[in-house]
GUPA-435109 format. One record per residue: residue in three letters; residue number from 1; x, y, z of N, C-alpha, C in turn. Coordinates in steps of 0.1 Angstrom, whole numbers, always signed. Layout:
 residuo num  n_xx  n_yy  n_zz ca_xx ca_yy ca_zz  c_xx  c_yy  c_zz
     ala NUM     X     Y     Z     X     Y     Z     X     Y     Z
...
***
This chain:
 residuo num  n_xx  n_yy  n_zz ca_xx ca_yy ca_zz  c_xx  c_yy  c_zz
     unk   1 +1551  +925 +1366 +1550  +936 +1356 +1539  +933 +1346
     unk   2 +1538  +924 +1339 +1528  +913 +1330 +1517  +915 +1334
     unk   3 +1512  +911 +1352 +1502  +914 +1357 +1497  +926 +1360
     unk   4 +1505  +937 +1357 +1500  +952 +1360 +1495  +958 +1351
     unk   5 +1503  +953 +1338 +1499  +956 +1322 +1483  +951 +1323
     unk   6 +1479  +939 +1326 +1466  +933 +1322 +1458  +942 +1326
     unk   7 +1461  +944 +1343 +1450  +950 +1351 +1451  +963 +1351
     unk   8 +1459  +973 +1337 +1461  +983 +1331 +1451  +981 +1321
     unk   9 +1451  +974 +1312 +1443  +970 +1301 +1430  +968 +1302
     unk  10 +1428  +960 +1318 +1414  +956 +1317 +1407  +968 +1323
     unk  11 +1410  +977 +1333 +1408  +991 +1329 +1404 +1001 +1324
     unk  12 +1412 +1003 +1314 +1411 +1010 +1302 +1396 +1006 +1294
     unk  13 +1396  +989 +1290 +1385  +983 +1287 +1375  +989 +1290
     unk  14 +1374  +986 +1307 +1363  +988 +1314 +1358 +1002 +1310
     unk  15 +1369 +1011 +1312 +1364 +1024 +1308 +1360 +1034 +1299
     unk  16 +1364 +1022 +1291 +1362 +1024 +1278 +1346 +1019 +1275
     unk  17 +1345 +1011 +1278 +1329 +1003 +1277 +1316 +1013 +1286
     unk  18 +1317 +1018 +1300 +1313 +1025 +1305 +1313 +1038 +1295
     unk  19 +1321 +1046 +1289 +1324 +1054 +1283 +1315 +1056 +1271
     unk  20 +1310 +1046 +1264 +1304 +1042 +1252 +1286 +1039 +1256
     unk  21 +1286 +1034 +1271 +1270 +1030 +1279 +1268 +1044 +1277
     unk  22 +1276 +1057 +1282 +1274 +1065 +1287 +1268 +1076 +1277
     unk  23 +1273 +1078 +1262 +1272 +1078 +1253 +1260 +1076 +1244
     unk  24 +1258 +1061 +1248 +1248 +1058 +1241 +1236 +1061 +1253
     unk  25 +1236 +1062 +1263 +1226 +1069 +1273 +1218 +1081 +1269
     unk  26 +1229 +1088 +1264 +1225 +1103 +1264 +1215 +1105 +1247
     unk  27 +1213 +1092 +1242 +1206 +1095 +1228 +1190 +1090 +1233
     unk  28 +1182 +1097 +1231 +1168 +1097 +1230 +1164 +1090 +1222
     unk  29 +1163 +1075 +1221 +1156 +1065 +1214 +1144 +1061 +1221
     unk  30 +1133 +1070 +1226 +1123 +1066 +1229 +1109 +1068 +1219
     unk  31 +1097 +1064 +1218 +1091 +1060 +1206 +1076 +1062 +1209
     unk  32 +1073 +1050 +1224 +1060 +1049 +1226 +1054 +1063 +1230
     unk  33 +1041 +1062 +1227 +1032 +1074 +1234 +1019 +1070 +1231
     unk  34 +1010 +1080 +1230  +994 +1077 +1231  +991 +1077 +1217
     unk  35  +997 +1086 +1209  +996 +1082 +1193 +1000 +1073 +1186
     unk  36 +1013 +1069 +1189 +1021 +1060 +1184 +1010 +1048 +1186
     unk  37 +1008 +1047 +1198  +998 +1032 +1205  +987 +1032 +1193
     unk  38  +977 +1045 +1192  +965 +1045 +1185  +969 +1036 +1174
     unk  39  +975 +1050 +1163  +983 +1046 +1151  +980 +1035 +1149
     unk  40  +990 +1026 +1157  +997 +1011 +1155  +985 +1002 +1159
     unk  41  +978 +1006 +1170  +968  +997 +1168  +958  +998 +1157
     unk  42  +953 +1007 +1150  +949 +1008 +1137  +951  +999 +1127
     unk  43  +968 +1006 +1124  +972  +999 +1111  +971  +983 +1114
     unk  44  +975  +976 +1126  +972  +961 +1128  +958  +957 +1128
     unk  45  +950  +967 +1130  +934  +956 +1122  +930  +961 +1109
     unk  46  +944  +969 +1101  +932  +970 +1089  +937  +959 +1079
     unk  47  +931  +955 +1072  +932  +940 +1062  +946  +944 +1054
     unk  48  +955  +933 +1048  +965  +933 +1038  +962  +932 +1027
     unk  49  +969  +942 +1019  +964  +941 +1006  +973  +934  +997
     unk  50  +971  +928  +982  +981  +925  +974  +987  +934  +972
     unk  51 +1006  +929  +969 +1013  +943  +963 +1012  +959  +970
     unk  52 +1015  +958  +985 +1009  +970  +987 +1021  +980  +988
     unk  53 +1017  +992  +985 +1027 +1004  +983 +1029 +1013  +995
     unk  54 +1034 +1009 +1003 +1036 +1015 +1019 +1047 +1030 +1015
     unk  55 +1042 +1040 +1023 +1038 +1049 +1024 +1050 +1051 +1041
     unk  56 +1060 +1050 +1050 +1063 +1049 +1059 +1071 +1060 +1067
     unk  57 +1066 +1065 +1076 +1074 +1078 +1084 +1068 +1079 +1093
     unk  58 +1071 +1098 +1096 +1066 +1104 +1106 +1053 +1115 +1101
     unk  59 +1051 +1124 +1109 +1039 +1133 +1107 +1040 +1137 +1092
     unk  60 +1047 +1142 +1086 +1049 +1149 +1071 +1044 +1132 +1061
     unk  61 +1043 +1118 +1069 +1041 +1111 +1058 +1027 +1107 +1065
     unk  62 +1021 +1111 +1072 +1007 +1109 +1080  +996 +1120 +1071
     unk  63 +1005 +1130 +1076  +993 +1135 +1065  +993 +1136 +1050
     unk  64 +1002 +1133 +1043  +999 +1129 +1029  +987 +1117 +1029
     unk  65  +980 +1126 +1016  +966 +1120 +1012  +973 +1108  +999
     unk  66  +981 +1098 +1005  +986 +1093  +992  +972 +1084  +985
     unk  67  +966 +1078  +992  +956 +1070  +982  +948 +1078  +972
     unk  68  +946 +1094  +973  +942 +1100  +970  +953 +1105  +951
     unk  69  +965 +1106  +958  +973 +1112  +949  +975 +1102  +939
     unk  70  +978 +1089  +944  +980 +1079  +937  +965 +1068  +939
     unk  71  +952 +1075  +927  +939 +1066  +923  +947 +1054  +920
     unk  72  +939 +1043  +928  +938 +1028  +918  +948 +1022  +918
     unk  73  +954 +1023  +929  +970 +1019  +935  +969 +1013  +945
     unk  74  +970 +1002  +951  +970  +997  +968  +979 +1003  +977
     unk  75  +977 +1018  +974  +983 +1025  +988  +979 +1025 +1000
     unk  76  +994 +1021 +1012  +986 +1025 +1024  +993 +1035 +1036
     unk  77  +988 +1042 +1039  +998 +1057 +1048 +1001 +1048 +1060
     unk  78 +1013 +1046 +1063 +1021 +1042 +1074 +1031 +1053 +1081
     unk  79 +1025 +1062 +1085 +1030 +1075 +1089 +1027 +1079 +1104
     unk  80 +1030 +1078 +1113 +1029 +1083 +1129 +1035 +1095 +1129
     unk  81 +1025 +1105 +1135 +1031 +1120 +1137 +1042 +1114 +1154
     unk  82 +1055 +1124 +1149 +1062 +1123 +1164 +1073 +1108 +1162
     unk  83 +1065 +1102 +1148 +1079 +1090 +1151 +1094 +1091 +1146
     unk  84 +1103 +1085 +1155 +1114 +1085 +1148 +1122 +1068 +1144
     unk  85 +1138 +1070 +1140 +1136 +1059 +1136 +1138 +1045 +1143
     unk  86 +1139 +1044 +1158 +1136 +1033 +1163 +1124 +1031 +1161
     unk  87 +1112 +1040 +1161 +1099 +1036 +1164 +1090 +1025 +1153
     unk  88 +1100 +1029 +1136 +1097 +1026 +1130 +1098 +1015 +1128
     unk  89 +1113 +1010 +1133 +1119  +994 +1135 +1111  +988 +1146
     unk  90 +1103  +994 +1152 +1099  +985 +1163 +1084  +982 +1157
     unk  91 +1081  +984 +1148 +1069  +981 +1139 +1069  +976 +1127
     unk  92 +1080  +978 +1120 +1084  +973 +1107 +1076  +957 +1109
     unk  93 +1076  +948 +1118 +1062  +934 +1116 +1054  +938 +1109
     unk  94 +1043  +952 +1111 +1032  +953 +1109 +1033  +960 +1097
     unk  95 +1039  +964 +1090 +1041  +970 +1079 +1047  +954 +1065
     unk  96 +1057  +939 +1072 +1058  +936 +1062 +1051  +926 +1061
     unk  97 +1041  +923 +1071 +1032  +918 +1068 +1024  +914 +1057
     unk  98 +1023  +923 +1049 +1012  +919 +1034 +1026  +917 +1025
     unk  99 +1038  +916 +1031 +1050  +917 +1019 +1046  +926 +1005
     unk 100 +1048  +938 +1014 +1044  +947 +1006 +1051  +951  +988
     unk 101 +1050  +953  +977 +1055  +957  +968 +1066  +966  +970
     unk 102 +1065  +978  +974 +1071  +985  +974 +1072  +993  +992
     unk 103 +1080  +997  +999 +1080 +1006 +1009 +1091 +1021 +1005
     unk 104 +1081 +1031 +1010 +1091 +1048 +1005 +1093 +1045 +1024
     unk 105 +1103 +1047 +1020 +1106 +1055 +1040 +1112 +1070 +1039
     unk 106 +1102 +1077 +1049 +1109 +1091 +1052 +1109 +1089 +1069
     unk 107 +1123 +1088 +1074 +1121 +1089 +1089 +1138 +1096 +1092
     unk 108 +1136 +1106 +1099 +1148 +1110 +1106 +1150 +1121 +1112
     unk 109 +1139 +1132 +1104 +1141 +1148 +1112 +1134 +1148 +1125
     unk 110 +1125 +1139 +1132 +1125 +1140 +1145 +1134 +1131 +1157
     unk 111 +1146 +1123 +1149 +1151 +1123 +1151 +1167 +1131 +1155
     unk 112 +1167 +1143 +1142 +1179 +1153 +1144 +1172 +1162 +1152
     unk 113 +1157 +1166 +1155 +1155 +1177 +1166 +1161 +1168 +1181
     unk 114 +1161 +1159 +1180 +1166 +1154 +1190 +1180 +1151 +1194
     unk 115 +1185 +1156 +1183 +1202 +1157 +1185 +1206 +1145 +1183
     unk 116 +1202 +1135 +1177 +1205 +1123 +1177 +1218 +1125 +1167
     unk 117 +1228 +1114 +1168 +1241 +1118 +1158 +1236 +1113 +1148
     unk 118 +1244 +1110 +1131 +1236 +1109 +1121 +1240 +1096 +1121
     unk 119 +1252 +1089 +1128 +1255 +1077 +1125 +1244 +1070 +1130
     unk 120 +1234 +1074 +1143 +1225 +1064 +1153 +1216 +1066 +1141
     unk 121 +1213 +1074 +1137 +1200 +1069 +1128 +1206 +1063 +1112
     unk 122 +1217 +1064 +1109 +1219 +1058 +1095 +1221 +1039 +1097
     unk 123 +1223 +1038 +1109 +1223 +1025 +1119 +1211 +1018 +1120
     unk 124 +1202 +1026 +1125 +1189 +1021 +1126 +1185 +1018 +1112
     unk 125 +1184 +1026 +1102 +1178 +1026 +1088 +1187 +1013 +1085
     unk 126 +1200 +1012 +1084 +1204  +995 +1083 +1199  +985 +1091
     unk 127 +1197  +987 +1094 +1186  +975 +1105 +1174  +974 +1101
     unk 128 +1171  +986 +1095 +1155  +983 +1089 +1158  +975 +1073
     unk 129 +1168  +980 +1066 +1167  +971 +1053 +1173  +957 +1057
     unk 130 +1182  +954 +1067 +1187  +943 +1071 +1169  +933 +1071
     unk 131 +1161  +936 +1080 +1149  +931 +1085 +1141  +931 +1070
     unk 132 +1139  +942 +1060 +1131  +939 +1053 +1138  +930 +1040
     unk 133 +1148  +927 +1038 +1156  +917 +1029 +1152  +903 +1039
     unk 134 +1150  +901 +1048 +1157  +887 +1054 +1136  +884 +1052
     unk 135 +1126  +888 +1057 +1115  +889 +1057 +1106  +889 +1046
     unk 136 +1106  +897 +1036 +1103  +899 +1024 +1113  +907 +1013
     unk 137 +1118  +900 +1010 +1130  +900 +1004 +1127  +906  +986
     unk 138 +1114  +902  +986 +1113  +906  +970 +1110  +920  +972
     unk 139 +1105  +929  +980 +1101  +943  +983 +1111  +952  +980
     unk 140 +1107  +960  +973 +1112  +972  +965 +1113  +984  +979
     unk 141 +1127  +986  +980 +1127  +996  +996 +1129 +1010  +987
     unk 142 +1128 +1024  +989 +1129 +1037  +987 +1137 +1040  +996
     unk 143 +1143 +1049  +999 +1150 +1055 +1009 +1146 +1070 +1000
     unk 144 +1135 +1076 +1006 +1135 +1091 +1003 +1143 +1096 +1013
     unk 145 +1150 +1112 +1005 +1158 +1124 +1012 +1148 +1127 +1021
     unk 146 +1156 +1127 +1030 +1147 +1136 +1041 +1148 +1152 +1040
     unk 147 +1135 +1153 +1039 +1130 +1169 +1030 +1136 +1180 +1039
     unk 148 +1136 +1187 +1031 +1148 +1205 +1035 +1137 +1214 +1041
     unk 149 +1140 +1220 +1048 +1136 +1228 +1056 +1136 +1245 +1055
     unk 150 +1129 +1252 +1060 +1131 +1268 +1059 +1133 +1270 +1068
     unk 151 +1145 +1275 +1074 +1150 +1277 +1087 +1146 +1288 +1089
     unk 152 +1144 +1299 +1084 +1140 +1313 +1087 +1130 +1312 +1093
     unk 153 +1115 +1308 +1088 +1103 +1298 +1091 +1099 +1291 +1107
     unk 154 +1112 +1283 +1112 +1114 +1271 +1123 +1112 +1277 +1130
     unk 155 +1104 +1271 +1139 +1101 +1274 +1157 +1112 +1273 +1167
     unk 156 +1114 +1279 +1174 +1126 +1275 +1185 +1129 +1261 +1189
     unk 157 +1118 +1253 +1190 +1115 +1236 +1196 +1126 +1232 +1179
     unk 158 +1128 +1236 +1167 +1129 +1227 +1157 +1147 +1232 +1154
     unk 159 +1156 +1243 +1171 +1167 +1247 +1165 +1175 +1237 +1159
     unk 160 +1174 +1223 +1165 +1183 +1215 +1160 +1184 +1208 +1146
     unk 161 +1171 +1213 +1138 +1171 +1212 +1127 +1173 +1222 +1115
     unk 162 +1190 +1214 +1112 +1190 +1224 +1095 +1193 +1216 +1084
     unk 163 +1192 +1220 +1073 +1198 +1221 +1062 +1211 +1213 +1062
     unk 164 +1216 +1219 +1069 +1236 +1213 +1065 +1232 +1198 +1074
     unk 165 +1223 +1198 +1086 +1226 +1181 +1092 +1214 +1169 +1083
     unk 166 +1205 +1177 +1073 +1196 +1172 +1071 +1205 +1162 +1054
     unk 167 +1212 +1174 +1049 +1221 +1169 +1036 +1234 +1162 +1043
     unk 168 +1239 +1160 +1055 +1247 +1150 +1060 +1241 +1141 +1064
     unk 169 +1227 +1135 +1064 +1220 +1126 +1066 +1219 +1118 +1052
     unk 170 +1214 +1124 +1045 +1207 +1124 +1031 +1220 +1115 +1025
     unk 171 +1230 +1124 +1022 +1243 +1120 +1016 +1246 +1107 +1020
     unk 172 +1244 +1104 +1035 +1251 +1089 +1038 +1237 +1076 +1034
     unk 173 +1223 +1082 +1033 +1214 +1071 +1030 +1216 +1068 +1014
     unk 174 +1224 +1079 +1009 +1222 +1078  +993 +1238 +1067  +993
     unk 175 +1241 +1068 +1003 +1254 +1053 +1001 +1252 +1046 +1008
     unk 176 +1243 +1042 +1015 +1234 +1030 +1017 +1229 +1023 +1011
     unk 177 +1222 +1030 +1000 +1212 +1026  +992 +1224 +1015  +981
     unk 178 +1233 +1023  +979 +1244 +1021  +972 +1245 +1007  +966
     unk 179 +1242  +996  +955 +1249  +988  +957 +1236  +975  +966
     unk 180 +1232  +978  +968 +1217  +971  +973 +1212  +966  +966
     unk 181 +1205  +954  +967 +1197  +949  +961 +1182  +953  +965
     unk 182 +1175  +960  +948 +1165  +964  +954 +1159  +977  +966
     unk 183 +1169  +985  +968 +1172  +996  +973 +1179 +1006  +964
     unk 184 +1167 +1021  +966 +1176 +1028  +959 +1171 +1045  +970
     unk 185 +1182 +1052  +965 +1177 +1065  +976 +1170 +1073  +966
     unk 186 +1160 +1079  +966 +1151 +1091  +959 +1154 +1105  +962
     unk 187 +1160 +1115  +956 +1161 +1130  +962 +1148 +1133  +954
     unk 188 +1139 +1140  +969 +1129 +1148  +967 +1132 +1163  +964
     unk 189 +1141 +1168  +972 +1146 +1176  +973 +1143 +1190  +960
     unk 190 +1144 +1183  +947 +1142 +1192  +933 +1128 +1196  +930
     unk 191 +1119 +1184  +938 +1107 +1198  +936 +1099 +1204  +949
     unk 192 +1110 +1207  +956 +1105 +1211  +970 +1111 +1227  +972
     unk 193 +1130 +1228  +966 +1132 +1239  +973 +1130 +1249  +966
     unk 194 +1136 +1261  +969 +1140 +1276  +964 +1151 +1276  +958
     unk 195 +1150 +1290  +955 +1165 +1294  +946 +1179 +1292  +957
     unk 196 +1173 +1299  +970 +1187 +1292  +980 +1189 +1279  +984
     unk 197 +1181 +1273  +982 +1183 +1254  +988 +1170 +1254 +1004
     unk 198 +1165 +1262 +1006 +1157 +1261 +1015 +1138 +1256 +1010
     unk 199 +1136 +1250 +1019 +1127 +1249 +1016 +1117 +1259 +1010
     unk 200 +1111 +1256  +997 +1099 +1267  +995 +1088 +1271 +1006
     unk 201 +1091 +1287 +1009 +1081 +1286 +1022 +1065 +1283 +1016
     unk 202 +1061 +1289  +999 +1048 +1291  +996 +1044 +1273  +999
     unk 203 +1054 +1266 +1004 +1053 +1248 +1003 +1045 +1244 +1016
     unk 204 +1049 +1252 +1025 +1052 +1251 +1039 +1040 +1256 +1050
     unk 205 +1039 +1250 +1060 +1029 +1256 +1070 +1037 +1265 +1083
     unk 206 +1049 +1254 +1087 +1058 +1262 +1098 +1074 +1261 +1094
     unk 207 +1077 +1260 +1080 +1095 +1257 +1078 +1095 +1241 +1078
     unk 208 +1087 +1230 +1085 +1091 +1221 +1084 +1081 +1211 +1075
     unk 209 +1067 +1213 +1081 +1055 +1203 +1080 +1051 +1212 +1066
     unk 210 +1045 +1205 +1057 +1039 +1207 +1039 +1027 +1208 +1039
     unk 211 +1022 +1219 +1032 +1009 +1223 +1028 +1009 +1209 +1017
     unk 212  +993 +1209 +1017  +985 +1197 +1009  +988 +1199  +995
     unk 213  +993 +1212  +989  +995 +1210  +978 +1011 +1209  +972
     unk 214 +1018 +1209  +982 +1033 +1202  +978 +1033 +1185  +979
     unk 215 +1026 +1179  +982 +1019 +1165  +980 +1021 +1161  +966
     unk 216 +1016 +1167  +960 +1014 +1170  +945 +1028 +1165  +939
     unk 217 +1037 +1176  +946 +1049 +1180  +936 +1057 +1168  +944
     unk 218 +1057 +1159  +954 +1064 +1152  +960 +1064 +1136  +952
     unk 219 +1051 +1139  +946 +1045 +1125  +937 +1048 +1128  +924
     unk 220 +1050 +1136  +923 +1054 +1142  +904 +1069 +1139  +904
     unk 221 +1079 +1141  +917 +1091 +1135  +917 +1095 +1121  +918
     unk 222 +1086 +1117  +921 +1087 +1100  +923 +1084 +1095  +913
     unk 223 +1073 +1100  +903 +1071 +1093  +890 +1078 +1098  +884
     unk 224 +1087 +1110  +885 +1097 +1113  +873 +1112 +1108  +873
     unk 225 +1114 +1099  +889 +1128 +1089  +889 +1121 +1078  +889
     unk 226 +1106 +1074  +881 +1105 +1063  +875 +1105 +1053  +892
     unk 227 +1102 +1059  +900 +1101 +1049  +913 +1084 +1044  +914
     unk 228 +1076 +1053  +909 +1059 +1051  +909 +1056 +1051  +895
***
């Protein structure tokens, strides 16, 4: 009887374990591509600066003109269009390389068009402050909101992205940040949306990606929670 229970149990295990492969199968944590490669080979030959103010995401942090926005600052744009956030952990070396001063991270909405659940990416983002504490430990981490969206605006390719999964993201990085040493979360959010909570379209190029002059207003919120 004893022996049938076990080989009940080990069962269950098994298929329980299978159950969880299976699971974790079906999440799109892939990263490399032809940009990514460029990108990354780039940012690895360009020199380290003192104190540098890393800049870290996907396309919406590629094209900010931060050196630009912020004169006479050791900014450096660490932004790949198309990344999500394994991609970022699988690079985070080349970013803490100069042990940088400060790093902003915005990474995750090409992650949620991917359906990814919010726990795989709030997982990964702990893995990235786990690596940047143990590495360069004096570094000042940001955790920016991941910016809101005009869903009216979104292309078919971006259905998986709204509002309600982007503030269930946001909400759990802002208790992340929680209680950290040297982490804190940033809502951009107040000078981006509208009167409904959507992204300002006059901000906007397609509902998701930001005209050059919401750049502006993204830096004006950062110096006004005293993060820059």
């Amino acid at each position: 009887m004893r022996q049938a229970s076990l080989i009940i149990l080990l069962f269950c295990l098994l298929a329980g374990q299978k159950g969880f492969a299976q699971e974790t199968a079906k999440v799109d944590s892939s990263y490399l591509g032809g940009h990514y490669t460029m990108r990354l080979d780039f940012y690895r030959k360009m020199p380290n600066q003192k104190k540098e103010i890393v800049f870290l995401g996907n396309s919406i942090t590629e094209v900010g003109e931060w050196q630009e926005l912020l004169p006479g600052l050791p900014v450096v744009n660490r932004g790949i269009s198309g990344d999500v956030s394994w991609g970022v952990l699988a690079r985070l070396d080349e970013v803490l390389a100069s042990k940088p001063a400060k790093i902003f991270i915005a990474i995750g909405v090409n992650d949620i068009k991917r359906g990814t659940p919010t726990s795989y990416i709030v997982h990964n983002y702990r893995r990235m402050l786990q690596r940047i504490q143990q590495e360069s430990p004096k570094t000042k981490v940001y955790l920016q909101s991941i910016l809101p969206v005009n869903e009216p605006m979104l292309a078919a390719i971006y259905k998986n992205i709204t509002n309600a999964r982007i503030q269930e993201l946001n909400t759990q990085l802002q208790a992340l940040a929680q209680g950290q040493k040297n982490v804190r979360y940033v809502n951009i959010h107040p000078a981006l949306v509208d009167s409904t909570g959507q992204l300002d379209k006059d901000l906007s190029t397609d509902g998701l990606h930001l005209k050059l002059v919401a750049y502006i207003k993204w830096v004006e919120q950062l110096k006004k929670e005293k993060a820059l």
